[in-house]
C-alpha positions as CSV (number, residue, x, y, z in Angstrom):
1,X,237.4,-94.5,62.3
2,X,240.0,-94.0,65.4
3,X,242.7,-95.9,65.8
4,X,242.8,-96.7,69.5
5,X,245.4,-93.8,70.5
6,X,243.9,-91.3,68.6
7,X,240.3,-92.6,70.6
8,X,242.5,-92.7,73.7
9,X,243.3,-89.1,73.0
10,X,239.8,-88.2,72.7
11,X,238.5,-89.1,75.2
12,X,241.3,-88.6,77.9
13,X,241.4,-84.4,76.4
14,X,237.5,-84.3,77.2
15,X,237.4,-85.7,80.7
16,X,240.8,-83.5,81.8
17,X,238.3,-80.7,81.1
18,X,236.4,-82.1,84.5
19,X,238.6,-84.5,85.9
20,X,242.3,-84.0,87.1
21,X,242.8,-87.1,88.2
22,X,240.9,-90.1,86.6
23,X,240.9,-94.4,85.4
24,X,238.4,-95.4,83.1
25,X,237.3,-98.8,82.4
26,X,235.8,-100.0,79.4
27,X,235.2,-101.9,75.9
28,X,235.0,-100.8,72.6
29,X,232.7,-101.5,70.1
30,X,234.7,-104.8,69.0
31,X,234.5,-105.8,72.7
32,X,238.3,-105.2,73.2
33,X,239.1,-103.6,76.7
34,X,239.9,-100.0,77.2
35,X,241.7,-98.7,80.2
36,X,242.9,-94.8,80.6
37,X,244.6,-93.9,83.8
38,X,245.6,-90.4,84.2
39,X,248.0,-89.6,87.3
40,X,250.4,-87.0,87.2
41,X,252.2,-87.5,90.8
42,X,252.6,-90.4,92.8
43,X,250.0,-89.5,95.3
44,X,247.0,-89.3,92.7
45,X,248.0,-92.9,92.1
46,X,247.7,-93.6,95.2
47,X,244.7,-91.9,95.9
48,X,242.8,-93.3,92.6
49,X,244.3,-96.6,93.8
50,X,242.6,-96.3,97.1
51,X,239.6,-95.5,95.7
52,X,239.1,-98.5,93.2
53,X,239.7,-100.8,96.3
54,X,236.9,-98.8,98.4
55,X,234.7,-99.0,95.0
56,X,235.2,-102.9,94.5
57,X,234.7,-103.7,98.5
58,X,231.5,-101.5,98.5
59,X,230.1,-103.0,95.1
60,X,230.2,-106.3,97.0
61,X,227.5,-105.7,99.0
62,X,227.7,-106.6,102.4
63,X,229.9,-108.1,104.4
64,X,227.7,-110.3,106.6
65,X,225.2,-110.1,108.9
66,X,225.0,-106.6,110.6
67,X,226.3,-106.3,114.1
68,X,223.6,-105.8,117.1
């Protein structure tokens, strides 16, 4: 069995193959959370942090009644 950085490790090493920039959000099979956030600059920070705000607003649904 892993321990959780050698899973962390795993994981992260197979999705750099496709990914360069990446958070991942999870639990384990013991329900304890997982989180793995790879950013190498400042701006893919940013930029993954932009895009879990768009990803929470849109998984909200919408907004209200649509605009005629």
């Amino acid at each position: 069995m892993l321990t959780k950085d050698e899973f962390e490790d795993e994981i992260s090493s197979t999705v750099e193959e496709f990914l360069d920039t990446f958070i991942i959000l999870g639990y384990d099979y013991n329900g304890e959370s997982c989180t793995l956030i790879s950013a190498n600059t400042q701006q893919q920070a940013d930029s993954l942090s932009t895009l879990i705000q768009k990803f929470i607003v849109s998984s909200q649904g919408p907004s209200g009644p649509p605009f005629y």
